[in-house]
C-alpha positions in Angstrom: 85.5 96.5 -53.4 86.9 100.1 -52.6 86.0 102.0 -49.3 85.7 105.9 -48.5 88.3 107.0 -46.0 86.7 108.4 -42.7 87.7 111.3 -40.7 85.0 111.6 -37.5 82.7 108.7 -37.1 79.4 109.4 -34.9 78.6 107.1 -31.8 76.1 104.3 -33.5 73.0 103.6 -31.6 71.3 101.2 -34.0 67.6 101.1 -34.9 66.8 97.5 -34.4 67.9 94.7 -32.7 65.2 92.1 -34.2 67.3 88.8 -36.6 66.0 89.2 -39.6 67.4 85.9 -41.5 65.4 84.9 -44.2 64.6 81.9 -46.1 65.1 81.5 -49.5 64.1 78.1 -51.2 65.6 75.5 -49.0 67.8 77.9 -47.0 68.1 80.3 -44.3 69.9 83.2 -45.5 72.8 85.0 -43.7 72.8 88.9 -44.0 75.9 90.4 -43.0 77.2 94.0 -43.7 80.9 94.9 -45.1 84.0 95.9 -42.5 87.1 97.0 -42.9 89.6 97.8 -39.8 90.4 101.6 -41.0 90.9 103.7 -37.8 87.7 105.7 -37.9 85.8 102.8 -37.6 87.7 101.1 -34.7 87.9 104.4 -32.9 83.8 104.7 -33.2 83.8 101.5 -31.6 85.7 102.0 -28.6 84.0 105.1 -28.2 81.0 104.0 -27.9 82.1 101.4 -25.1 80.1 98.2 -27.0 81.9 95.2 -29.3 81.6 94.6 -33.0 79.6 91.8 -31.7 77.1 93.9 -29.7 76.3 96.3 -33.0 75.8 93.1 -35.0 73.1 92.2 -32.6 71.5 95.5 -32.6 71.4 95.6 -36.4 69.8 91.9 -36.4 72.8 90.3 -38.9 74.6 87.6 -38.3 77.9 88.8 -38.9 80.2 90.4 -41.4 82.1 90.0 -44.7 85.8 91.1 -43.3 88.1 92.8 -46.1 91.6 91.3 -45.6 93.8 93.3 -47.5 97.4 92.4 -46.0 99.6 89.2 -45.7 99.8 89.0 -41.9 96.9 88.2 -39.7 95.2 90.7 -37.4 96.5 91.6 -33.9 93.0 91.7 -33.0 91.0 88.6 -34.0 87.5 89.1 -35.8 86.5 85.6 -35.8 83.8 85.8 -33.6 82.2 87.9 -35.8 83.2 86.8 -39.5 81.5 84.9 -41.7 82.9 85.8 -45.3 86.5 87.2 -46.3 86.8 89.6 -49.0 90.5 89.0 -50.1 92.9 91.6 -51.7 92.5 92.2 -55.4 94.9 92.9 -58.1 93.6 94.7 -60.8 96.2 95.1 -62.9 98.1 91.6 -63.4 97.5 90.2 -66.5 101.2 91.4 -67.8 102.8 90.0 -64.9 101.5 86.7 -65.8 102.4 86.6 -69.2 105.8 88.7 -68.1 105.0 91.2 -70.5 108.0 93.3 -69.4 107.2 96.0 -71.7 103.5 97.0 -71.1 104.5 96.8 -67.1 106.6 99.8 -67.4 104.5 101.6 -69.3 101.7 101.0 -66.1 104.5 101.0 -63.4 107.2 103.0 -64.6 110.2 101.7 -62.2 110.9 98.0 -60.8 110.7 99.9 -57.0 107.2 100.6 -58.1 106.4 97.0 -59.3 108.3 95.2 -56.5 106.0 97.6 -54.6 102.5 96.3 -56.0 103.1 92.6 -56.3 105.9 92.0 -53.7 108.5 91.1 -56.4 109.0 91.5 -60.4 108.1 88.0 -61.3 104.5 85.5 -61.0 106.3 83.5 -57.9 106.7 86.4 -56.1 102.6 87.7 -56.4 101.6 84.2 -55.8 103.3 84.2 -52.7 101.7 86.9 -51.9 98.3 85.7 -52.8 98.8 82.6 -51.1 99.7 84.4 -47.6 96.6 86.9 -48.0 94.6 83.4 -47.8 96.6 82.8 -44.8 96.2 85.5 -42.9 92.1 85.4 -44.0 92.0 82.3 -42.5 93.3 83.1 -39.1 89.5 84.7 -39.4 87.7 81.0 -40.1 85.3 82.3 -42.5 83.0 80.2 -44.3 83.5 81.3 -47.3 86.0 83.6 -49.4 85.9 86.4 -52.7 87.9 86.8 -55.4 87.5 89.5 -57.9 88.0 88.6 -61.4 89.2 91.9 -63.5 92.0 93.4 -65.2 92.4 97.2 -65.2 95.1 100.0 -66.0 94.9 103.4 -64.4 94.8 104.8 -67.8 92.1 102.1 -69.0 89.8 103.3 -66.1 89.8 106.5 -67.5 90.0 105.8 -71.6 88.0 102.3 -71.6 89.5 101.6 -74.3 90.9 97.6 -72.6 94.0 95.9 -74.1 92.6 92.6 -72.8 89.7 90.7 -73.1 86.9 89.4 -71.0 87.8 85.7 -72.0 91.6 86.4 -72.0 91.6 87.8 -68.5 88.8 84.8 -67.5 91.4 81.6 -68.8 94.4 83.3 -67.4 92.6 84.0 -63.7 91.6 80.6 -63.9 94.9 79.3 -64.0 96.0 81.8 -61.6 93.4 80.0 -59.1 94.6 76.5 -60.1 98.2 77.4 -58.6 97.0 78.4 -55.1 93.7 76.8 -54.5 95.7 74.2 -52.0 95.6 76.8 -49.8 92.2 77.1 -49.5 90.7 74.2 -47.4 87.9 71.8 -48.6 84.9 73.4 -46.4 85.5 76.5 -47.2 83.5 78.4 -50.7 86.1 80.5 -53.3 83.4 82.9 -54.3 84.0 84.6 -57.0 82.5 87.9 -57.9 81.9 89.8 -61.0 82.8 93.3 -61.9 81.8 96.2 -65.1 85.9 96.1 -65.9 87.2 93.4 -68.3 86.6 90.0 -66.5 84.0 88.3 -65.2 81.0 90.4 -65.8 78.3 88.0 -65.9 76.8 89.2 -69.3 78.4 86.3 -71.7 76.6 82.7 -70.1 79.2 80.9 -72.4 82.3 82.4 -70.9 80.9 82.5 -67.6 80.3 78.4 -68.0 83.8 78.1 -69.4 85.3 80.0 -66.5 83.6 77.8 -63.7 84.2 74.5 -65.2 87.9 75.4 -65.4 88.5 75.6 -61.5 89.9 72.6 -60.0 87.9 72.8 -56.8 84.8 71.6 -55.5 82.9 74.7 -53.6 83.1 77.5 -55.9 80.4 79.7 -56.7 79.5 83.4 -57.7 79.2 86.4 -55.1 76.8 88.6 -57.4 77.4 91.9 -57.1 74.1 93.9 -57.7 75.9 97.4 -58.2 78.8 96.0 -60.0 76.4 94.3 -62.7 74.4 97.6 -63.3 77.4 99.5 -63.7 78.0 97.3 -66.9 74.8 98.7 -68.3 75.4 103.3 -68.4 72.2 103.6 -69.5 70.3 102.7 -66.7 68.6 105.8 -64.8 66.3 103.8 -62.2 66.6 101.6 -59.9 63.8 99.6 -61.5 65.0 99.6 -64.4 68.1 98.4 -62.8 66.4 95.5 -61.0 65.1 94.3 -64.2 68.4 94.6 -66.1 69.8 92.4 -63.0 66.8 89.8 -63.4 67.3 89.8 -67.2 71.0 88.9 -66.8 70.7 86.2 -64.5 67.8 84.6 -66.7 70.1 84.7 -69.3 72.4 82.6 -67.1 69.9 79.6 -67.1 70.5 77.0 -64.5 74.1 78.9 -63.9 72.5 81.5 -61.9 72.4 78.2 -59.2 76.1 78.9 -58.3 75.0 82.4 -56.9 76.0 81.9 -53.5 76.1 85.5 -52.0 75.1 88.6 -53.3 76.5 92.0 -52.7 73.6 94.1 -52.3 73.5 97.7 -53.2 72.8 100.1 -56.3 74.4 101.8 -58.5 73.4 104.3 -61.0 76.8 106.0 -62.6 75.7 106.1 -66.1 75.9 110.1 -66.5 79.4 110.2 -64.6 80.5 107.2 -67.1 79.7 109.4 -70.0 81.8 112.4 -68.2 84.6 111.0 -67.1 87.6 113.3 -66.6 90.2 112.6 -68.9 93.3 113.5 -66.9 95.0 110.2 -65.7 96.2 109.8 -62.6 99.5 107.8 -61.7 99.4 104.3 -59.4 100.7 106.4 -56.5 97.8 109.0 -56.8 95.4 106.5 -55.0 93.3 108.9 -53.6 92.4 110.2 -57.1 92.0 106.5 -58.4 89.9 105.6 -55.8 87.2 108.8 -56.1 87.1 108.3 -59.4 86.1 104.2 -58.6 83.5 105.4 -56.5 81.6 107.8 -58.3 81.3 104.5 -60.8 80.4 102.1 -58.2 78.3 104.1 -55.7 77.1 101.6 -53.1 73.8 103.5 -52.6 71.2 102.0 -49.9 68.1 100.1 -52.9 65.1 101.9 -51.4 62.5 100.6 -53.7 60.5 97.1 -53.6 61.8 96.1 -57.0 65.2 94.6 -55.3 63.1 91.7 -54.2 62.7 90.7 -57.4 66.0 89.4 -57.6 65.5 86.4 -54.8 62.7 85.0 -57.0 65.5 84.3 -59.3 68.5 83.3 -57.2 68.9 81.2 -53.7 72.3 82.6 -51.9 73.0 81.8 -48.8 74.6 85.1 -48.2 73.2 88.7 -48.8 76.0 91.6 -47.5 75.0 94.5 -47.4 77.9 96.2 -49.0 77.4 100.1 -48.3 79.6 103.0 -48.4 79.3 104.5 -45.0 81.2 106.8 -42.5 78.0 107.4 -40.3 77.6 104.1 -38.1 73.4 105.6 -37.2 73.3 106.1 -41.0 74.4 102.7 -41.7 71.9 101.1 -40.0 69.1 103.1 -41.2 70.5 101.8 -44.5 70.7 98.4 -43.7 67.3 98.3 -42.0 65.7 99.9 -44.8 67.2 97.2 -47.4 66.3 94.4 -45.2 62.9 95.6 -44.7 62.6 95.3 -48.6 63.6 92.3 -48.9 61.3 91.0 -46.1 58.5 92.2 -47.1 59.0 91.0 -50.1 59.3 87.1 -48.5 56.6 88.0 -46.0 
């Protein structure tokens, strides 16, 4: 998950303070939207004079997913709001794992620069590093917690042309998940979520089977990630179209589409800017660069047609985030309220 830096964020006075939980088979389900403590966003809060908690109520969610990018716990709490954790990702570790000293110069250059990334130049010192991101993500007591599953070079974000495969990078990640599940405590779901780089993408069944009957724990499940999924497919111009590419997949997945616990709900259409992408490659330090260019692929546009519904014939999560790019707080929740509205008229 990547996030659009914000300069000057508006006062939010929310359309609607109605809950609008939902049920889906059994379940109730939770919506929630993505949050991220960057300073535009805290600095629209104060402003305003109302809590975190207060906007939750006026949107009608029942919390939020919290990114937790760092190793020490927030000075300010979130717990009364969170419900999920979206934990730092990697994307470029494979060669760390299988200390493949040569291809990690060729991505990092120096040892400052790879000390920098994974907090040391050998697997001990990332897992550490993994295992105290957990830490300080549970100082938030969510219920549940994501993990992406990819492996990406600056260079291969540009080229596509991948020196590892989807089940290479699936088996080693797997491991990788074996060595610091004890941190993660019994109650809590590792959700694991897909991605359109080399990983878990969803589209093999096989693999994907492989890859959950490998963890050693008992609650993990899939966070499906609408927009991430369609990105794996350029050719898709509509958002119906994506919809049914979605609903094709996960019928595909047979009775494995029952590990779908949450879903990351937006759209993306990035086909044409796939087929266009520059070919000038930016270095690791040129994140801003890296991090445009990740967004024009995975846009995190508000659905605004019925056919989204169409996905919770298929699936029973018991999460649905709303997982927007936004730096307008009254033009996020026009966009949440329109999705919701979708999806309950849908039910309804």
């Amino acid at each position: 998950m990547h996030f659009k830096i914000v300069k000057d964020i508006p006062v939010l006075f929310p359309v609607s303070g109605k809950r609008t939980g939902f049920s889906c088979g059994d379940g109730s389900v939770k919506q929630l939207f993505n949050y991220c403590t960057v300073p535009g966003y805290e600095e629209a809060i104060r402003r305003s004079g109302k809590s975190l908690r207060e906007y939750l109520q006026f949107l009608g969610l029942d919390g939020i997913e919290l990114l937790v990018y760092r190793s020490e716990p927030y000075m300010c709490s979130f717990e009364e709001e969170t419900i999920g954790v979206h934990l730092r990702s990697w994307s470029c570790w494979y060669d760390l794992w299988k200390d493949n000293k040569e291809r990690l110069f060729q991505i990092f250059g120096t040892e400052e620069a790879l000390r920098e990334y994974y907090g040391g130049t050998q697997k001990r010192a990332w897992l550490l590093q993994i295992k105290r991101n957990i830490q300080a993500a549970l100082m938030e007591d969510p219920e549940y917690m994501v993990f992406h599953v990819e492996e990406v070079s600056p260079a291969e974000e540009y080229s596509w042309q991948f020196a590892h495969t989807d089940e290479e990078i699936t088996k080693m990640f797997a491991r990788v998940f074996n060595r610091i599940k004890k941190e993660i405590p019994q109650d809590k779901w590792a959700l694991f979520e897909n991605t359109w780089w080399p990983g878990l993408r969803l589209t093999a069944p096989a693999l994907t089977e492989k890859f959950l009957t490998s963890l050693n724990f008992n609650n993990v499940g899939l966070m499906l990630d609408t927009g991430h999924l369609m990105n794996t497919n350029p050719d898709l111009q509509t958002e119906k179209e994506g919809v049914a590419y979605i609903c094709k997949i996960l019928k595909d997945l047979g009775e494995l589409r029952n590990y779908v616990k949450g879903v990351h709900l937006s759209c993306s259409l990035s086909g044409d800017y796939q087929r266009k992408v520059p070919t000038l490659v930016p270095t690791l330090k040129n994140d801003a660069r890296l991090l445009n260019h990740v967004c024009n692929i995975d846009q995190h546009r508000t659905f605004r047609e019925p056919w989204i519904a169409e996905i919770f014939d298929l699936i029973e999560p018991e999460y649905v985030v709303h997982e927007l790019y936004y730096d307008d707080f009254n033009r996020l929740a026009v966009q949440i309220e329109e999705q919701k509205q979708l999806i309950m008229k849908h039910i309804e």
